[in-house]
mmCIF file as gemmi writes it, N, C-alpha and C atoms, coordinates in Angstrom:
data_model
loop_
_atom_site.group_PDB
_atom_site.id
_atom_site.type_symbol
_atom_site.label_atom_id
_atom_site.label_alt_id
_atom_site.label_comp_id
_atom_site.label_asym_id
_atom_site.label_entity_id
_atom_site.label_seq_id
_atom_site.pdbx_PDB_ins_code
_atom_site.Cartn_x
_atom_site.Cartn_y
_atom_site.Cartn_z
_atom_site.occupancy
_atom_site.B_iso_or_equiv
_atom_site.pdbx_formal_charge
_atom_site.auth_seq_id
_atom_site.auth_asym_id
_atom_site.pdbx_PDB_model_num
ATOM 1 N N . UNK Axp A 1 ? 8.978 -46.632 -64.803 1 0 ? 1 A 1
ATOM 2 C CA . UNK Axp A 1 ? 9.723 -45.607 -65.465 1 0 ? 1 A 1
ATOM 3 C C . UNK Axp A 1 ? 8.82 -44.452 -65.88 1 0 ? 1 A 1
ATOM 4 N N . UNK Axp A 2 ? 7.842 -44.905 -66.257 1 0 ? 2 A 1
ATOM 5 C CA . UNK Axp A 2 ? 6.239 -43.83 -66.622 1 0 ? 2 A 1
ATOM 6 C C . UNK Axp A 2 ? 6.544 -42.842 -65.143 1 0 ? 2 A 1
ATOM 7 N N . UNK Axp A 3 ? 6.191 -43.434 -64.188 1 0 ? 3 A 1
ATOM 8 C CA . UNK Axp A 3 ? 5.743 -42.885 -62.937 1 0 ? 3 A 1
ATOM 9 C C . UNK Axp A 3 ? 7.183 -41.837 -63.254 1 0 ? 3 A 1
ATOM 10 N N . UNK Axp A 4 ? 8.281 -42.137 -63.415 1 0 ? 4 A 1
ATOM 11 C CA . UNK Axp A 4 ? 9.686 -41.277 -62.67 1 0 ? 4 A 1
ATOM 12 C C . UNK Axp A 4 ? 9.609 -39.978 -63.935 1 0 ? 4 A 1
ATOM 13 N N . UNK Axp A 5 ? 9.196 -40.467 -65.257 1 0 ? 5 A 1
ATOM 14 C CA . UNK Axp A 5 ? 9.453 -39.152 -66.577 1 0 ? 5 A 1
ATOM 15 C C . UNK Axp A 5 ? 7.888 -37.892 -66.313 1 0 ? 5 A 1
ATOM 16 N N . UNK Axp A 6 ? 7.017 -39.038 -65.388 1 0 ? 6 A 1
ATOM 17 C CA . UNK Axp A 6 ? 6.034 -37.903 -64.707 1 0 ? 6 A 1
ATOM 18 C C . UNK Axp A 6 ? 6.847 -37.046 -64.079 1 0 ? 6 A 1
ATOM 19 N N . UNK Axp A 7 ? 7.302 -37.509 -62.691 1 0 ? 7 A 1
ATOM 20 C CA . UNK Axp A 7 ? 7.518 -36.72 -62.002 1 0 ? 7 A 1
ATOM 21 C C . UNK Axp A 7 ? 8.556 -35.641 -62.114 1 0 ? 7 A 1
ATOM 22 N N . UNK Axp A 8 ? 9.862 -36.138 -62.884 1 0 ? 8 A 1
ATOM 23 C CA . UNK Axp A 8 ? 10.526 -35.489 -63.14 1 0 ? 8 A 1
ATOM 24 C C . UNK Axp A 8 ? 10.195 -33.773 -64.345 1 0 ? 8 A 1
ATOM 25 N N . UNK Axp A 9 ? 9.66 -34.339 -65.292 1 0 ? 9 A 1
ATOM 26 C CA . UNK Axp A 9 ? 8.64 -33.103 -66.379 1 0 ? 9 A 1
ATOM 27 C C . UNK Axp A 9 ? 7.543 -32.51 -65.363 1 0 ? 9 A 1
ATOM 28 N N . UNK Axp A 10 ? 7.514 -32.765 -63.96 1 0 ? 10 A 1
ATOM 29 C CA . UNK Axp A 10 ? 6.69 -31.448 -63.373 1 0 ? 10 A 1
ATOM 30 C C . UNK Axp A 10 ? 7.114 -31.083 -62.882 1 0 ? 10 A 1
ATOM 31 N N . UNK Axp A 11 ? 8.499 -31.236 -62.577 1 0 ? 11 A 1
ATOM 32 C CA . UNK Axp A 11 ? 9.659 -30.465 -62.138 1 0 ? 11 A 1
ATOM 33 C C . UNK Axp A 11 ? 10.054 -29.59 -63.452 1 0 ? 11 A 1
ATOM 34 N N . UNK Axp A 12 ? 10.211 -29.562 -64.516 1 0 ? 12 A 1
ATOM 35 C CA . UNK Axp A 12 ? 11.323 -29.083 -65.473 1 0 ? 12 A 1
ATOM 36 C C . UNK Axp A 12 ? 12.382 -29.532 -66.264 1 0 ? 12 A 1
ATOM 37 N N . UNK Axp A 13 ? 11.993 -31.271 -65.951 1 0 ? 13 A 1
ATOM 38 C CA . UNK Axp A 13 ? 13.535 -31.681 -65.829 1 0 ? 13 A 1
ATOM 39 C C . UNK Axp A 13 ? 12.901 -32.635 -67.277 1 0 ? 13 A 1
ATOM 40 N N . UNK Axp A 14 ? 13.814 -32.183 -68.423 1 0 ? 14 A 1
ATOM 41 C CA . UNK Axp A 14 ? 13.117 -33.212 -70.094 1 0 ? 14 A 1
ATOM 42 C C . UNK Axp A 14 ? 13.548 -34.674 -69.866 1 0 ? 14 A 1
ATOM 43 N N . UNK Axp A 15 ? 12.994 -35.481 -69.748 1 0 ? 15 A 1
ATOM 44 C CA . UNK Axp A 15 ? 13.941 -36.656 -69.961 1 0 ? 15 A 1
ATOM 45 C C . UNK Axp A 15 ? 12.853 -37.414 -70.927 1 0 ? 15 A 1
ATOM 46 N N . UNK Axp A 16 ? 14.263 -38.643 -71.946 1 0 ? 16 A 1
ATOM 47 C CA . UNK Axp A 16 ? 13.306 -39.23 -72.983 1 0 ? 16 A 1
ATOM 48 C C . UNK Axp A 16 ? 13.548 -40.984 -72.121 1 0 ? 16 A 1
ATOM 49 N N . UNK Axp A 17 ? 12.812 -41.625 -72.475 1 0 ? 17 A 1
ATOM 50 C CA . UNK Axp A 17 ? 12.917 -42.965 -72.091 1 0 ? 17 A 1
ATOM 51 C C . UNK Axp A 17 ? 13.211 -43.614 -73.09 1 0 ? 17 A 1
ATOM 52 N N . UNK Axp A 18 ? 14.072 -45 -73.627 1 0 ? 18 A 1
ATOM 53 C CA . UNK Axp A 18 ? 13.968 -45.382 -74.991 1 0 ? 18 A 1
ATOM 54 C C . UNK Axp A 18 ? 14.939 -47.076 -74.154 1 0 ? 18 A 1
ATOM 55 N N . UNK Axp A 19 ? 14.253 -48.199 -75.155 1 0 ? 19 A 1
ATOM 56 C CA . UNK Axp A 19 ? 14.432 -49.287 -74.771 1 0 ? 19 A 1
ATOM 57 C C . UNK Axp A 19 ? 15.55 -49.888 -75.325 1 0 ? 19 A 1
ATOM 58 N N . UNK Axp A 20 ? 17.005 -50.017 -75.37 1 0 ? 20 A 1
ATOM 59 C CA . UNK Axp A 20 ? 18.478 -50.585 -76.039 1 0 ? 20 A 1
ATOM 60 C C . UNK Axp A 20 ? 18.447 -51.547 -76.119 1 0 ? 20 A 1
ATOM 61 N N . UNK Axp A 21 ? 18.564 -52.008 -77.195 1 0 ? 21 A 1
ATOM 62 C CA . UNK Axp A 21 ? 19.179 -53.299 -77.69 1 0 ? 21 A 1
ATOM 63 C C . UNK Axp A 21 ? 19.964 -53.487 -78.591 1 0 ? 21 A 1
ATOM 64 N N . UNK Axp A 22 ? 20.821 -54.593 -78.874 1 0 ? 22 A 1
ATOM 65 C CA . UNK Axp A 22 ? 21.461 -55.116 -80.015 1 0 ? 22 A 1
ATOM 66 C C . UNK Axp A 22 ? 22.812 -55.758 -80.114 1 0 ? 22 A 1
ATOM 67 N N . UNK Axp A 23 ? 23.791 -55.869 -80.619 1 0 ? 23 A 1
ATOM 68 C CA . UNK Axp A 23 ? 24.62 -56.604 -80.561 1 0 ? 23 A 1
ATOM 69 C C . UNK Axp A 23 ? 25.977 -56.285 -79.168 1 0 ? 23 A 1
ATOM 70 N N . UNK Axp A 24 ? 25.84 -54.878 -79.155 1 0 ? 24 A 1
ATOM 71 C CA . UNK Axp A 24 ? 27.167 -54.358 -78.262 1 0 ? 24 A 1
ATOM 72 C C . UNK Axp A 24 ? 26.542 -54.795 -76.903 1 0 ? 24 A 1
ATOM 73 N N . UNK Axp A 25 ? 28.027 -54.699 -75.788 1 0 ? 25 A 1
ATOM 74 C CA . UNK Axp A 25 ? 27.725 -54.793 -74.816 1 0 ? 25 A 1
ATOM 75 C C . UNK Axp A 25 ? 26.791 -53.909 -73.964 1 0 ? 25 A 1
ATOM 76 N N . UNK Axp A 26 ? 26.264 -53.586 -73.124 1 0 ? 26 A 1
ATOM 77 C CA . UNK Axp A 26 ? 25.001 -52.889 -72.609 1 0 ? 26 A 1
ATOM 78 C C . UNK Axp A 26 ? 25.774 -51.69 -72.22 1 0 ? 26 A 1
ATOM 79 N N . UNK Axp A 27 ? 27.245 -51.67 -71.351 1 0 ? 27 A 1
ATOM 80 C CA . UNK Axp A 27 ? 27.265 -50.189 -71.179 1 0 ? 27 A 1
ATOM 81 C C . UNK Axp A 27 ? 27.591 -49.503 -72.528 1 0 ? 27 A 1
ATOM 82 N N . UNK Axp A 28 ? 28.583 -50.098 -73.088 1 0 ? 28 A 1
ATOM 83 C CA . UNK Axp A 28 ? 29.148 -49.756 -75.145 1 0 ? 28 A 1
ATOM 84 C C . UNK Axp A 28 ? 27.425 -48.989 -75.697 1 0 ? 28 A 1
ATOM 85 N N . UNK Axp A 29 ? 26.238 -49.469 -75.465 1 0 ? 29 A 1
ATOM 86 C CA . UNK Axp A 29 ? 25.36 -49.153 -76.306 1 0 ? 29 A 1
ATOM 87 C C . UNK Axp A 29 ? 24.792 -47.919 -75.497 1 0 ? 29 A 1
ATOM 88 N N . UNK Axp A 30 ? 25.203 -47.719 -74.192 1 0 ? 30 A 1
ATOM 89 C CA . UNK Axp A 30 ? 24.311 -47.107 -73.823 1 0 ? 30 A 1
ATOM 90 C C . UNK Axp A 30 ? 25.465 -45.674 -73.747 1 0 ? 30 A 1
ATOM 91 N N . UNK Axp A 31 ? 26.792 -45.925 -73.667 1 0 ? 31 A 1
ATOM 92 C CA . UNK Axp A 31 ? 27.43 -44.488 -73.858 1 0 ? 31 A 1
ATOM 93 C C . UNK Axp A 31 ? 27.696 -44.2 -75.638 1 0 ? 31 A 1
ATOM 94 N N . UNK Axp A 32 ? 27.476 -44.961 -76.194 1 0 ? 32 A 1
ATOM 95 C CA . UNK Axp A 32 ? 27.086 -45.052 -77.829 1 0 ? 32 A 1
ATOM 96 C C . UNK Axp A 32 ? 25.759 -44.118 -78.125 1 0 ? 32 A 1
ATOM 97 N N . UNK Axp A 33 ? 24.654 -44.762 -77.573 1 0 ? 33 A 1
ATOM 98 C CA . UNK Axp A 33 ? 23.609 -43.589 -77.316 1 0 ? 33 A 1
ATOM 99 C C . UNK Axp A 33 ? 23.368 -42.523 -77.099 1 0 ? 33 A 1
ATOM 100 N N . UNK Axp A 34 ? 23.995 -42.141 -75.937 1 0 ? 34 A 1
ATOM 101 C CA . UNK Axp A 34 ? 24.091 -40.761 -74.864 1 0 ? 34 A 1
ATOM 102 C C . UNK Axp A 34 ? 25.211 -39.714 -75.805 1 0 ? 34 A 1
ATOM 103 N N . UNK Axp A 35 ? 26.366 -40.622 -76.504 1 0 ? 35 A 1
ATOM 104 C CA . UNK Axp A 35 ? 26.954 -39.426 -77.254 1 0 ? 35 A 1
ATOM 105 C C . UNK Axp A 35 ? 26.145 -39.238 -78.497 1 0 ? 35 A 1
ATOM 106 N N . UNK Axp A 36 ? 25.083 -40.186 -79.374 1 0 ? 36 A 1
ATOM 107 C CA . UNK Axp A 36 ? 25.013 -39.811 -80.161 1 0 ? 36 A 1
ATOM 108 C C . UNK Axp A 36 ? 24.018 -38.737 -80.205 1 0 ? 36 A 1
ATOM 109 N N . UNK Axp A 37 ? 23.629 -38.135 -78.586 1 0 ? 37 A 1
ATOM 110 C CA . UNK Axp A 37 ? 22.253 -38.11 -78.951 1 0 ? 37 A 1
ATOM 111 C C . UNK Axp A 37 ? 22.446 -36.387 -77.8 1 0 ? 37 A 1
ATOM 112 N N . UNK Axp A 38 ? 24.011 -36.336 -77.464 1 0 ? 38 A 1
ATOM 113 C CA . UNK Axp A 38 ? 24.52 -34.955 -76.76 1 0 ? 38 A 1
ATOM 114 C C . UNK Axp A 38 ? 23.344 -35.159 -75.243 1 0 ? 38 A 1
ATOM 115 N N . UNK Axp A 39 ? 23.444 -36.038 -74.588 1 0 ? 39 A 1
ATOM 116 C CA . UNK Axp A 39 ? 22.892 -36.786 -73.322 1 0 ? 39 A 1
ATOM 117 C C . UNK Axp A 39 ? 24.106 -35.34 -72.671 1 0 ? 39 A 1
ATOM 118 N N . UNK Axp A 40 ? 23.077 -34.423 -71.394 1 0 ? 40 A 1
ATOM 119 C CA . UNK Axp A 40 ? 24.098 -33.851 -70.11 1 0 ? 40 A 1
ATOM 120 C C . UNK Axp A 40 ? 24.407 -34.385 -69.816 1 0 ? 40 A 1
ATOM 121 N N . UNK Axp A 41 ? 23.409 -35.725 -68.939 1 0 ? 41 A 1
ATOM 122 C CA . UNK Axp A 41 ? 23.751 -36.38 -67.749 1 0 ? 41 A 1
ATOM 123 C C . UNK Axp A 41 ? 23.405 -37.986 -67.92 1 0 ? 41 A 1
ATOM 124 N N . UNK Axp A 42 ? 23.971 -39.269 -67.311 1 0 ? 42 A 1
ATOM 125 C CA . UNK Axp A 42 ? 23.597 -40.078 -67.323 1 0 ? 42 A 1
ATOM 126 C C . UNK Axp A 42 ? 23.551 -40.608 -65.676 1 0 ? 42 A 1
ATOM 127 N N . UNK Axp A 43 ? 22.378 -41.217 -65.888 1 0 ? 43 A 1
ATOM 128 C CA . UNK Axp A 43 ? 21.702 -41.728 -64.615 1 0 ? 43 A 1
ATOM 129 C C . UNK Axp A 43 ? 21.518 -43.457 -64.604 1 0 ? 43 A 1
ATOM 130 N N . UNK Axp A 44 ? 22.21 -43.615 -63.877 1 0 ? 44 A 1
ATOM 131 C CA . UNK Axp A 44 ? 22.447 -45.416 -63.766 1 0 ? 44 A 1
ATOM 132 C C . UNK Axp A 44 ? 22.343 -45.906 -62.486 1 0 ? 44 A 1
ATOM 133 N N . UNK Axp A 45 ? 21.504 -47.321 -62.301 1 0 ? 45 A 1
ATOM 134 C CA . UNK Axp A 45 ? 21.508 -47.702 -61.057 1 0 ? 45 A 1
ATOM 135 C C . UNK Axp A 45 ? 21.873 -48.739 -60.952 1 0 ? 45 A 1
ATOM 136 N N . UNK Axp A 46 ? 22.805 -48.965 -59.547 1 0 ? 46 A 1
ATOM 137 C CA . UNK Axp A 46 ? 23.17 -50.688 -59.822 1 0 ? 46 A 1
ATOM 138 C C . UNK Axp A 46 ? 23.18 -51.567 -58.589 1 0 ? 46 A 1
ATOM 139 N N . UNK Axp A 47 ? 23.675 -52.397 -58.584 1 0 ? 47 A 1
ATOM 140 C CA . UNK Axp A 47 ? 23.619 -53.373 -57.169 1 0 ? 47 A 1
ATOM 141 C C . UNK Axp A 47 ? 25.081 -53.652 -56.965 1 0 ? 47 A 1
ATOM 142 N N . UNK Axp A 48 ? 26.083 -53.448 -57.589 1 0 ? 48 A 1
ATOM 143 C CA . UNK Axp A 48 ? 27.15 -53.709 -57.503 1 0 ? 48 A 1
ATOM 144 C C . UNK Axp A 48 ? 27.524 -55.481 -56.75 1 0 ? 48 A 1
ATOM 145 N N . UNK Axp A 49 ? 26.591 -56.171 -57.6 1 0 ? 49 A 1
ATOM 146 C CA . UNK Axp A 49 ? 26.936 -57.283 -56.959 1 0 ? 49 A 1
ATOM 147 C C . UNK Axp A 49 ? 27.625 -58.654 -58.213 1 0 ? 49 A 1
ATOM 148 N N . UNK Axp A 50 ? 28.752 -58.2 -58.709 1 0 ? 50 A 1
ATOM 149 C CA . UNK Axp A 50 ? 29.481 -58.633 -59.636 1 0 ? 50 A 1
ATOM 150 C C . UNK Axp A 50 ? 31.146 -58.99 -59.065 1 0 ? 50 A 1
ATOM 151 N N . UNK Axp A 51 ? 31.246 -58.923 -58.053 1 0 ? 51 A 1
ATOM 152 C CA . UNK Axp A 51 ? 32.443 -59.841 -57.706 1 0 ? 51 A 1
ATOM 153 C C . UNK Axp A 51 ? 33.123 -58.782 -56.623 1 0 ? 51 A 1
ATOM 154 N N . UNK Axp A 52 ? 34.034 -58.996 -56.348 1 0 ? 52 A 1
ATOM 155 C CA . UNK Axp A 52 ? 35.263 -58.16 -55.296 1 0 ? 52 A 1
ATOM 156 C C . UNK Axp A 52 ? 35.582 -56.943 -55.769 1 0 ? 52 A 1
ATOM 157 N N . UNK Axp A 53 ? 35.918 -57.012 -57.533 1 0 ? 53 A 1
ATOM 158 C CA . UNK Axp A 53 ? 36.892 -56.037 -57.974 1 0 ? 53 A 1
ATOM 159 C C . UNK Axp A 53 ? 35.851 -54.71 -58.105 1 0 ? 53 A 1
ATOM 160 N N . UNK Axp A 54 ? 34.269 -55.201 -58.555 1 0 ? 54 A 1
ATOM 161 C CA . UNK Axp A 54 ? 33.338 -54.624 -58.142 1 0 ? 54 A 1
ATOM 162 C C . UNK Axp A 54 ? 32.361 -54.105 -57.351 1 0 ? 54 A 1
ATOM 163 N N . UNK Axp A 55 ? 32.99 -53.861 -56.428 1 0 ? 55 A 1
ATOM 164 C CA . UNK Axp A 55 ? 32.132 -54.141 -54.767 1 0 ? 55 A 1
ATOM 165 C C . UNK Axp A 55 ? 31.237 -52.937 -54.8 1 0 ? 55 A 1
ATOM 166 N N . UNK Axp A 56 ? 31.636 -51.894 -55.2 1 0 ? 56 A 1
ATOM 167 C CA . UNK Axp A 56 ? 30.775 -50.643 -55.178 1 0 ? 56 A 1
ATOM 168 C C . UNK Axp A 56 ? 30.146 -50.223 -56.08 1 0 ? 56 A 1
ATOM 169 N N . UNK Axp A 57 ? 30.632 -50.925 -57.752 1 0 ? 57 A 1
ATOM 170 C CA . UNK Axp A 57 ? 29.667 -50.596 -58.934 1 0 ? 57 A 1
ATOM 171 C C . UNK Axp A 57 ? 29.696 -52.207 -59.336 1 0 ? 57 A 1
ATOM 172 N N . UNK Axp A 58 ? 28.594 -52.174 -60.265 1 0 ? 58 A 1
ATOM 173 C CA . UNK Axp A 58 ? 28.147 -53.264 -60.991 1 0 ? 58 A 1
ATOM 174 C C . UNK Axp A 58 ? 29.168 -53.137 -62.333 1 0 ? 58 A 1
ATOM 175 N N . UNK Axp A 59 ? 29.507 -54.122 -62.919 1 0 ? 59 A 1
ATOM 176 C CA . UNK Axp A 59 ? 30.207 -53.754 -64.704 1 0 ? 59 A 1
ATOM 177 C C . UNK Axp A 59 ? 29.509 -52.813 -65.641 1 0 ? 59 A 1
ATOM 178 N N . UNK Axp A 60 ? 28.218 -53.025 -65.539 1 0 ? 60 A 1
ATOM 179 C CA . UNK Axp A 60 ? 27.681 -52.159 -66.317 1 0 ? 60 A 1
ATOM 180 C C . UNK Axp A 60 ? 27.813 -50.514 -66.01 1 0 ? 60 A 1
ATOM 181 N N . UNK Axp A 61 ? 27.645 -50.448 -64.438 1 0 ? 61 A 1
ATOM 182 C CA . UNK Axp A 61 ? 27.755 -49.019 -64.191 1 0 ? 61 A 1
ATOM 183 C C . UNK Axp A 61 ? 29.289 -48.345 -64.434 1 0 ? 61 A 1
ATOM 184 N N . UNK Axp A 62 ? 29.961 -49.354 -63.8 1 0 ? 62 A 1
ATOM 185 C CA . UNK Axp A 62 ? 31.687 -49.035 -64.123 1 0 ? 62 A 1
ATOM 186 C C . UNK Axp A 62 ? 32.025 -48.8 -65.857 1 0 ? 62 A 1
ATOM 187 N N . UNK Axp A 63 ? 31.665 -49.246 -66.727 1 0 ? 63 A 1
ATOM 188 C CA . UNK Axp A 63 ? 32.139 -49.264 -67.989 1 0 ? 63 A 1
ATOM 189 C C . UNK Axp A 63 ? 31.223 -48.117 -68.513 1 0 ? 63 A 1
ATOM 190 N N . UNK Axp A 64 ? 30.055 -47.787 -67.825 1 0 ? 64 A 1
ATOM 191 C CA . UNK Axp A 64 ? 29.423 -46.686 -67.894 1 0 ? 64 A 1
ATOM 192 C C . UNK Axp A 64 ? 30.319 -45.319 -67.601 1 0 ? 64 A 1
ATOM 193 N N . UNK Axp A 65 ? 30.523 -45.371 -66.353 1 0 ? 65 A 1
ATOM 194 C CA . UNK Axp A 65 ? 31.018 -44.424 -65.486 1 0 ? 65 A 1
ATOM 195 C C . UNK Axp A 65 ? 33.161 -44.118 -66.286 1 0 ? 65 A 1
ATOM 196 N N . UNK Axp A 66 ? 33.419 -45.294 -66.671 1 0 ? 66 A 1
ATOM 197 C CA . UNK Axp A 66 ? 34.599 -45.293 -67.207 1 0 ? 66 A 1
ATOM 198 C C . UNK Axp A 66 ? 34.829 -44.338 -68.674 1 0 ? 66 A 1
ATOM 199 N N . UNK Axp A 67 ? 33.623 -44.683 -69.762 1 0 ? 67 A 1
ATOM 200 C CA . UNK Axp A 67 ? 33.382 -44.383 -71.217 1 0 ? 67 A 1
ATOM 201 C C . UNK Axp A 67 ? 33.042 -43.229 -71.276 1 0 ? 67 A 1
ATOM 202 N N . UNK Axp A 68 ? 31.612 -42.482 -70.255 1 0 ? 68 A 1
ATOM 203 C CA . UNK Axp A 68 ? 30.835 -41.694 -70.525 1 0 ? 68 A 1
ATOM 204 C C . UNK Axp A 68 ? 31.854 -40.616 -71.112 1 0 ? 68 A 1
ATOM 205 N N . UNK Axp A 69 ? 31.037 -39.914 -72.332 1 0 ? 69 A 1
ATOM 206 C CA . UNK Axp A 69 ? 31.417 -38.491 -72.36 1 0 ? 69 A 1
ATOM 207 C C . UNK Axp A 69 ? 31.052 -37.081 -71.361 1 0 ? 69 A 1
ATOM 208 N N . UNK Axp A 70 ? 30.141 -37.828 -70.77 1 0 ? 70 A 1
ATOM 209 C CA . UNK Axp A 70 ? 29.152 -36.802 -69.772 1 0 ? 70 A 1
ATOM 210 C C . UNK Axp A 70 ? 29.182 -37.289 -68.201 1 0 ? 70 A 1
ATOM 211 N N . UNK Axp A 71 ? 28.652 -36.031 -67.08 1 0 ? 71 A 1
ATOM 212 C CA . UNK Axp A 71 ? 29.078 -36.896 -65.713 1 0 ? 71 A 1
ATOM 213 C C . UNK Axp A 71 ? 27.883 -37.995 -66.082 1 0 ? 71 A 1
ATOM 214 N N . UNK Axp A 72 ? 28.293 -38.535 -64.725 1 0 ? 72 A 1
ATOM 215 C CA . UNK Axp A 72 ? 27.447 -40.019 -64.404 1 0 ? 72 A 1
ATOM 216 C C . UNK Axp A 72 ? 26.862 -40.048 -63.157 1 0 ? 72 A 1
ATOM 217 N N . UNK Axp A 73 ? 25.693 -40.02 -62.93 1 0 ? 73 A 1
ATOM 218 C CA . UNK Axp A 73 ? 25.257 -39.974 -60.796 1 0 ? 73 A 1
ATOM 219 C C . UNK Axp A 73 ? 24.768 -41.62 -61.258 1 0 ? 73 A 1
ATOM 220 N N . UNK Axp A 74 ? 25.38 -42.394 -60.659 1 0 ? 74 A 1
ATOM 221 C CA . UNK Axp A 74 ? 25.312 -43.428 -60.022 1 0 ? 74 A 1
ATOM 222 C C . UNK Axp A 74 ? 24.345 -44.119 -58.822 1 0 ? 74 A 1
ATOM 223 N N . UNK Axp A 75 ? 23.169 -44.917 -59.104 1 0 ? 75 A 1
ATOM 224 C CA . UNK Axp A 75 ? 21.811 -44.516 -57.746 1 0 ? 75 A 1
ATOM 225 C C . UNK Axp A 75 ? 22.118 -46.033 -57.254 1 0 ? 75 A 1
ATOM 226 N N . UNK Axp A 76 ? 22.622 -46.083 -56.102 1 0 ? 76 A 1
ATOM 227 C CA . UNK Axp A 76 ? 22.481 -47.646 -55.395 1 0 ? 76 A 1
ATOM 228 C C . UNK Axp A 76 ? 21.266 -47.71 -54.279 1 0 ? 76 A 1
């Protein structure tokens, strides 16, 4: 993640890194975060390998992509 907030800040591009935890579910904390914190964009990657109904996103990215207040680019 070091290597990607390099490359991206010698482009122009601010990004903060920060490690989530705690009681909520993982996407709940992480669009909990992003609004509290006026996030443009959220960037999520997944494997989408969580069943049929999920074939193309993972739960986490879907409940991501469902909640966000902001777009979502999605990296498979």
């Amino acid at each position: 993640m070091d290597e990607i907030k390099i490359s991206c800040e010698k482009r122009g591009i601010i990004t903060e890194l920060e490690i989530l935890g705690g009681p909520l579910l993982v996407a709940s904390s992480i669009v909990s975060y992003c609004e509290n914190r006026s996030v443009d964009i959220i960037v999520v990657g997944t494997r989408g390998k969580s069943g049929f109904k999920k074939l193309l996103l993972g739960s986490v990215a879907s409940g991501i992509v469902t909640y966000a207040h902001c777009p979502v680019l999605v990296v498979k």
